[in-house]
N, C-alpha and C positions, 0 to 999 in steps of 0.2 A: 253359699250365696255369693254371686262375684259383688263386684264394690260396684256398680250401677243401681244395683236391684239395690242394695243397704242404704244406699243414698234416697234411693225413690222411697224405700220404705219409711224414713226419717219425714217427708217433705208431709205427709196424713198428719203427722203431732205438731208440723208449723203452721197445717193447712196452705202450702203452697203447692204454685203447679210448677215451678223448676228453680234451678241455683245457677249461678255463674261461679267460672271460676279461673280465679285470671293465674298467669303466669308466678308474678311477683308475690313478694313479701308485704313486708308492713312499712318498711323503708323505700318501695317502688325503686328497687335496685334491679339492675339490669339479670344481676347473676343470683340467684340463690341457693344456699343449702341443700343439703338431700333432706332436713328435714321440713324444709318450710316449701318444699317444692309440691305440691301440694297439685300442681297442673299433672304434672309428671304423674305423679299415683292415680292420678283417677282415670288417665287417658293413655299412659306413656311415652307421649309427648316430648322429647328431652331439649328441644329447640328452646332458644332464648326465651321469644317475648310469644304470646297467644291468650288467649283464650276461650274456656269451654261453655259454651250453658249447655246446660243437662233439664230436660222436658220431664215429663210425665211419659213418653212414648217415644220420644227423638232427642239422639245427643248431637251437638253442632261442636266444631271446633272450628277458630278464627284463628287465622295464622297470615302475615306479609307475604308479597311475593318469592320470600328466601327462603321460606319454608313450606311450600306448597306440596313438594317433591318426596321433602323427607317426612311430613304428616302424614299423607297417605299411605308410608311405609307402614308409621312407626303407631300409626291411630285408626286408618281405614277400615278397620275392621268393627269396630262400634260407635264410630263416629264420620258424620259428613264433614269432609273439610272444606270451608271454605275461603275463600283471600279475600281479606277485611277489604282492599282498595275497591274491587268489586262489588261486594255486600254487603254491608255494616248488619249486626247484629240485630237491630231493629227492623230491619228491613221483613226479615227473618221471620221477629214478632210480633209485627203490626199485620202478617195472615194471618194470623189465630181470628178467632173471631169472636170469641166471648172473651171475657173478661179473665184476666190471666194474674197470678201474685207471684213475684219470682224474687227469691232470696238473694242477698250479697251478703259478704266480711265489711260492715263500715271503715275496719282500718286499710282493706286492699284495693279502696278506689278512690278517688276524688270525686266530687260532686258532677264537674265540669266532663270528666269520663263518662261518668251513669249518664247524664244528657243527653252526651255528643252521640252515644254509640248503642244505650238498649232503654231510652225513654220513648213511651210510646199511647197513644190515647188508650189504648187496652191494656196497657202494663203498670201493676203496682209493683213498685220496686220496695221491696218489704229489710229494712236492716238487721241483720242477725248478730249479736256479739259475740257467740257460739259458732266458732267456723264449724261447717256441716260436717266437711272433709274431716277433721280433726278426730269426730267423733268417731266416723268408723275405719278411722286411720290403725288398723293393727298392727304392733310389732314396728312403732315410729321410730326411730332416730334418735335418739338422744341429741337433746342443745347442750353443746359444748359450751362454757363459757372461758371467753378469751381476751388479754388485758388490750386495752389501748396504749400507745405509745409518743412519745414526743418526737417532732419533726426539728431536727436543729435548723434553728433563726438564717446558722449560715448556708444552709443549702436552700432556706426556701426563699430567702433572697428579702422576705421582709417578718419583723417579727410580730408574733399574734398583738402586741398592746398598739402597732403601727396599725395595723388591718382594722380591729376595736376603732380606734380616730376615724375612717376611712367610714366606717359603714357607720356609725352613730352619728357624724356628721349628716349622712343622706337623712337617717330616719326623721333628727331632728330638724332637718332640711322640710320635708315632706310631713311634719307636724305629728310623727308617728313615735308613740313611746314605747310598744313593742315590738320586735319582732321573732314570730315561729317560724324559729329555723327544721323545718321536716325534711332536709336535702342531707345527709349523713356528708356526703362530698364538699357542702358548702361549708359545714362545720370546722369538718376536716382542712381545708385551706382558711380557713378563719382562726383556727386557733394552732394550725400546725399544728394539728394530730394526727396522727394515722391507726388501724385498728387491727384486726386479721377474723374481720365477719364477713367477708368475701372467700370466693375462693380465688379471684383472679382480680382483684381490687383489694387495698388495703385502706377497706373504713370502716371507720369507727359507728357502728350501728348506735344510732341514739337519735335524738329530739333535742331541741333546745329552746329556751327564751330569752333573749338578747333584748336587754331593757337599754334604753337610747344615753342612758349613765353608765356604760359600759360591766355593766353586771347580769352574770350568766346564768341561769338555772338550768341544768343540766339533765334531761328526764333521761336515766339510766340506772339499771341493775348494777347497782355499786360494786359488785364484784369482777367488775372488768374496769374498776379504777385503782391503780396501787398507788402510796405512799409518796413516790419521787413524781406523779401526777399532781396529786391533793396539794404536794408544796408548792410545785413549781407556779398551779392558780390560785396559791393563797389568795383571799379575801377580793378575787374575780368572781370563783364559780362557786354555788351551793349546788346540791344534789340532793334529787328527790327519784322514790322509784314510779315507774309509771304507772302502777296500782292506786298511788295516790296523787293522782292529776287532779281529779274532780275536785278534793279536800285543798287543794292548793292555790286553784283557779278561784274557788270560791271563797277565799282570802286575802285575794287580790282588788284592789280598789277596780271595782265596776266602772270607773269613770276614765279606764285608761285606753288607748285608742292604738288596735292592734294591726299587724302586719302581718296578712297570711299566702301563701303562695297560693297560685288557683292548679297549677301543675300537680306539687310534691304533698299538697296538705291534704289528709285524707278527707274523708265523710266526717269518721269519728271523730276527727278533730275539730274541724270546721262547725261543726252539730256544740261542741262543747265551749267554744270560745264563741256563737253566735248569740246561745241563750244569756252570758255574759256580760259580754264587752262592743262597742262599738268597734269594726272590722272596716280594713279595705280590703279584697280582694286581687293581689297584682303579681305580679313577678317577684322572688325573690332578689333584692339588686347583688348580690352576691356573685351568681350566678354570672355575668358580664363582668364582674372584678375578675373574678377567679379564671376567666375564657383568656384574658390578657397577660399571660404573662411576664413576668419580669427579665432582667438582665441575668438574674443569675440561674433564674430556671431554663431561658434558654440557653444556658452556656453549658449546664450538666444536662440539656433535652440532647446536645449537640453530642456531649461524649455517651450517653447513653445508644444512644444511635451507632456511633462509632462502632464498638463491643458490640452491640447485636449485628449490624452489618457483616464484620468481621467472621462470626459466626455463621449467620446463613451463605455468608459466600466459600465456604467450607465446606458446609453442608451440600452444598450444592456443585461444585467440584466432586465430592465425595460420589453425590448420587448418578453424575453423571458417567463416573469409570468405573463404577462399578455394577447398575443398575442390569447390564449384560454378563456379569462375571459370574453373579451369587444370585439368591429371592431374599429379593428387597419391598415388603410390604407396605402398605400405607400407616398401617401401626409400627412397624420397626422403622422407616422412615420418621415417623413423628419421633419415636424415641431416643432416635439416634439427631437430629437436629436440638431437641432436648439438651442430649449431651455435650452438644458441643458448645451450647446457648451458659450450660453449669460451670463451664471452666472458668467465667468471666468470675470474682469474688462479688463483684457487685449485682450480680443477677439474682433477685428473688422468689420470681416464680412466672406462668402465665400469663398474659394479659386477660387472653382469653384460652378458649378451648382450639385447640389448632385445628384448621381444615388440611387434611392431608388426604385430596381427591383425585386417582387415576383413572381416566378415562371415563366412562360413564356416569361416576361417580363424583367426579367434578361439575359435571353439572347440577347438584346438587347445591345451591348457593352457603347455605351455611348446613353443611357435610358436615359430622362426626363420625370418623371409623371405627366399628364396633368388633366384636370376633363375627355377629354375623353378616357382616357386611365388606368386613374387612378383604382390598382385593390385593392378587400380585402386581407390582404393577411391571408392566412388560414394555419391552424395544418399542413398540409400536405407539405406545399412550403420551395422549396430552398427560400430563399431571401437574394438578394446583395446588400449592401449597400456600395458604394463610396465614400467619403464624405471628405472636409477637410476645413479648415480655416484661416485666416490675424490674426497674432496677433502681440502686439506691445514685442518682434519682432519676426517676424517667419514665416514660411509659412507650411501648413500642406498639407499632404493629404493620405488617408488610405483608404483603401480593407478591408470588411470584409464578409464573409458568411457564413448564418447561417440557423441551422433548429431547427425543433420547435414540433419534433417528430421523430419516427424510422426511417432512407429510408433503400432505396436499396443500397445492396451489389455493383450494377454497380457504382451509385455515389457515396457511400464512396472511393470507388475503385480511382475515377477519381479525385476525392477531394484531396487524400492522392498521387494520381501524380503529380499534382499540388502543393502539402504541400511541394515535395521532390526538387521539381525545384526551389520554394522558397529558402528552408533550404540549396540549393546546390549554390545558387548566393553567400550568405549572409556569409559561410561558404569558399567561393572559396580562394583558394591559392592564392593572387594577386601579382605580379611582374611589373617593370617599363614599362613592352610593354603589361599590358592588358587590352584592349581594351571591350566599350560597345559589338562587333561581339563576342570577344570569352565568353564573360557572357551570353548572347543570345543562345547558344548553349547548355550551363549547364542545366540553366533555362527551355528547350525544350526536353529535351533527355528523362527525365523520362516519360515522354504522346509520346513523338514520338516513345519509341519501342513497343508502343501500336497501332502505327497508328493513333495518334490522335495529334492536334494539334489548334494554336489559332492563330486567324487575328490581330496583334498588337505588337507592343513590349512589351518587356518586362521590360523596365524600361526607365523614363526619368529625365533629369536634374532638379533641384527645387530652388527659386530663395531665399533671404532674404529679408523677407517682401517686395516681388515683385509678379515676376509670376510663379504660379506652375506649368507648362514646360519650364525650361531653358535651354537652350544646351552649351556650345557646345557637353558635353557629353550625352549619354545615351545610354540604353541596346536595342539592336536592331539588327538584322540581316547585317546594311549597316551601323552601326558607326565604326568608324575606328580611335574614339580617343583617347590617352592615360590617363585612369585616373589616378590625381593626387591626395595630402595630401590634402584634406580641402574639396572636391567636396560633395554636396548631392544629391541622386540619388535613384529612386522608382526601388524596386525590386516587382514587380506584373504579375507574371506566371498567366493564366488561363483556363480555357475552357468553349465552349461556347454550347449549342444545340439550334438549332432554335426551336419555341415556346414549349421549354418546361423547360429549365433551363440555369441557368449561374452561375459559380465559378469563383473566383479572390480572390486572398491573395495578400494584397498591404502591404507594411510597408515602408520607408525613412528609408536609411543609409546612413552613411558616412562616406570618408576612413580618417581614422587616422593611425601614424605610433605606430610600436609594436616593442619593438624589432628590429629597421634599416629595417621592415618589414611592407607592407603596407598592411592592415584591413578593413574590412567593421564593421561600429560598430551599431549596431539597433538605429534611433533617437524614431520609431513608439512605443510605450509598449499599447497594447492590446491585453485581451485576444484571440486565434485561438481557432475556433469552434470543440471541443473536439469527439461532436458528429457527426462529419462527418469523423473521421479518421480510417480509418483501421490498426492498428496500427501491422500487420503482416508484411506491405509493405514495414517499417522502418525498417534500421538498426538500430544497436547500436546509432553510431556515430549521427544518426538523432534525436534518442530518446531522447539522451543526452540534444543536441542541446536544444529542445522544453521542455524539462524539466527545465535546466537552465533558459530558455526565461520565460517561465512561472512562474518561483520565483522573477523574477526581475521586471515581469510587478506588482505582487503581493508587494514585498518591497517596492518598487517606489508610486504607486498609494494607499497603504495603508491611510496614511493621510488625502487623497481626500473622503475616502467613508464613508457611513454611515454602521452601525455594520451589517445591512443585506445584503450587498452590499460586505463588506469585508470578511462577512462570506461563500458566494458563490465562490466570488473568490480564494479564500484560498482552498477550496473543488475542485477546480479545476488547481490548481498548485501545487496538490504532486504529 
């Protein structure tokens, strides 16, 4: 029996008529586990964010415009895919036309999700504390468990009892005596911790309660706390495991007035602190602490960058003299960029999963090469390369495309629309009210008086030494928030053709003040693909821009290279 049929057979003993089944964990982390991937098994799916509901007779998968491509690869065959900006899931289930009961995991949603996206006059959304998936999950994965670790004071720039002053002030500011921390991230910069429950993020998987007396109750599997943890929060934090939340909550004086995220806090939670306690429902303010970086975060963001730079412009030297010499795949490609990423001592791993997309398959917006997909990539190909990495401390992540011969006047064309939207974020006037929406439009203008345009944003928030999408900021059509002095933030315009190419120019900025004047400053220094630009398109002003950029990645990364390496770069920075 495959796993649709055992699933539909389950749904007779809940009496329902279908399940959802979202991407994420219990943490609402971007990346999860092979064992908690649970999208993946039922559909597989292997793309970040999506998901499934599964009918009585019809399975749907909901996937962003970046994954439209590789869904229908990797799901088409027993699932309709469709792209959430087009048709929300309700849409979906508000055809039915009788009366429909369709299951969830209370802890893999938020209330404010089930609403926004499969509430509907015909739909009973029925909570299961039994994930369905789980049940006839054979042959699972074992949970690893894995210790959490301390962040030193002097790399995060402020130490966790400073941060504790900072947020208990708001709460008690805002008349609130607790707050559910459900953001693992927020945590994590809160107390400078870090974890290894990611695979390309290092956090610390957990819950917390942050009482406005600056005392922590830590909802965690005590066997991912050691010893040199427990002292270092003496008579801060107690710890309870999350089996016994109920018995805890219901110990807690009923008259205390809580703080819960409307984002990160699941059903399960929200369901259990409502019957309780009196609640607000709002932002986590952490969330906007932690977006602002400090002096000293951005000082090791800066050498962090440095080393990864260093690296990919190796890499890429490399692939370009050789890409005609030997077979150079999109997986030995990644692998060998890997390697030159390991030589740094302070590199720890991934940011994320690399896109290493030639030719066809770079259109593909968030591409994974697999063995069966995996292409040569040849003289002829666009190839995009994606790619970023943890380092102690930093977080990376970079765009690059490249060719490996002459093209067409059409792609350099579109390349250099692309270039302009970069050079136009990066370059933008900024002012106290501008917002990710009005960079979103900079970024877009140069391909749209072409007709031409890309499914994504244009830029997202990035964490330190966390996760490479952080918000609350980013470039996007629907953010609406103001950026500040310390934020960093991917500027990555591109475009896209189905099987036949993909462009994106990625780099990290970050605003510093200039002059009482707020800035985007480059954190990325990597060569742009020289030979893809039509250099008609550009003005002056742009010219400038890229010529500048181009002596700075060449000064900066001078040191890092070896004499043939410095010598090509040099050839390409006057």
């Amino acid at each position: 029996m495959n796993k649709l049929k055992k699933l539909r057979k389950i749904f007779k003993i809940y009496k329902l008529d279908g399940y959802i089944v979202p991407k994420n964990d219990e943490f609402f982390g971007e990346y999860v586990d092979e064992e908690h991937d649970r999208l993946k098994y039922i559909s597989s799916f292997s793309g970040s964010a999506g998901y499934a509901i599964i009918l009585r007779n019809n399975s749907y998968l909901f996937v962003d415009g970046r994954y439209t491509l590789q869904a229908k690869k990797e799901s088409g065959k027993n699932f309709k895919i469709i792209e959430i900006h087009k048709s929300k899931p309700s849409k979906i289930l508000s055809k039915i036309l009788i009366k429909i009961k369709i299951g969830f995991d209370p802890k893999l949603f938020s209330e404010a999700n089930l609403i926004k996206n499969f509430k509907t006059r015909n739909t009973s959304l029925i909570p299961i504390e039994q994930n369905l998936i789980d049940k006839i999950w054979s042959n699972r994965p074992k949970t690893k468990i894995k210790k959490f670790f301390l962040l030193n004071s002097k790399h995060a720039g402020r130490n966790y009892k400073n941060k504790l002053n900072t947020v208990c002030k708001i709460l008690k500011k805002r008349k609130i005596n607790k707050l559910l921390i459900t953001a693992p991230e927020n945590l994590a910069w809160l107390l400078n911790i870090r974890g290894k429950d990611s695979k390309y993020s290092p956090l610390p998987n957990c819950h917390a309660i942050l009482d406005n007396k600056k005392k922590i109750t830590l909802i965690v599997n005590e066997k991912k706390i050691n010893n040199k943890f427990k002292q270092h929060f003496k008579n801060i934090i107690n710890y309870i495991n999350p089996s016994h939340i109920n018995k805890y909550l219901d110990n807690l004086d009923h008259k205390k007035f809580f703080l819960i995220d409307k984002f990160s806090c699941s059903y399960f939670y929200k369901k259990l602190i409502e019957k309780r306690f009196l609640y607000d429902e709002k932002n986590d303010p952490i969330y906007i602490l932690k977006a602002k970086k400090n002096n000293v975060e951005i000082s090791n963001s800066i050498k962090s960058h440095i080393l990864d730079g260093a690296a990919l412009t190796k890499f890429i030297y490399w692939i370009k003299n050789n890409v005609n010499k030997f077979k150079i795949t999109e997986i030995s490609a990644e692998k060998k960029l890997e390697k030159f990423r390991k030589k740094s001592p302070n590199y720890q791993f991934p940011s994320f999963s690399t896109i290493s997309g030639s030719g066809p398959n770079g259109a593909i917006v968030h591409y994974r090469a697999s063995k069966k997909t995996n292409r040569l990539i040849k003289k002829k190909d666009i190839y995009l390369c994606d790619s970023g990495g943890q380092y102690h401390y930093g977080t990376t992540d970079v765009t690059r495309t490249l060719c490996f011969s002459k093209q067409s006047q059409k792609i350099k064309n579109i390349f250099t629309k692309v270039l302009k939207g970069h050079i136009g974020v990066v370059t933008c006037n900024l002012n106290k009210n501008t917002t990710g929406k009005d960079l979103d439009i900079v970024a877009r203008n140069p391909l749209k008086k072409s007709g031409l345009d890309y499914a994504h944003g244009t830029g997202h928030g990035v964490g330190y030494f966390l996760n490479v999408h952080e918000g609350p900021q980013a470039i996007s059509k629907f953010n609406h928030i103001r950026l500040k002095q310390g934020m960093i933030i991917s500027n990555e315009p591109g475009y896209y053709e189905a099987d036949k190419f993909g462009i994106r120019i990625e780099n990290l900025v970050y605003t510093k003040k200039r002059k009482n004047k707020l800035i985007f400053e480059n954190l990325t220094l990597a060569p742009i693909e020289k030979d893809l630009i039509n250099f008609k398109l550009l003005n002056n002003k742009e010219k400038k821009y890229l010529n500048e950029y181009h002596k700075k990645v060449y000064l900066t990364l001078n040191p890092y290279l070896n004499r043939s390496e410095k010598h090509w770069l040099k050839s390409i920075s006057n």
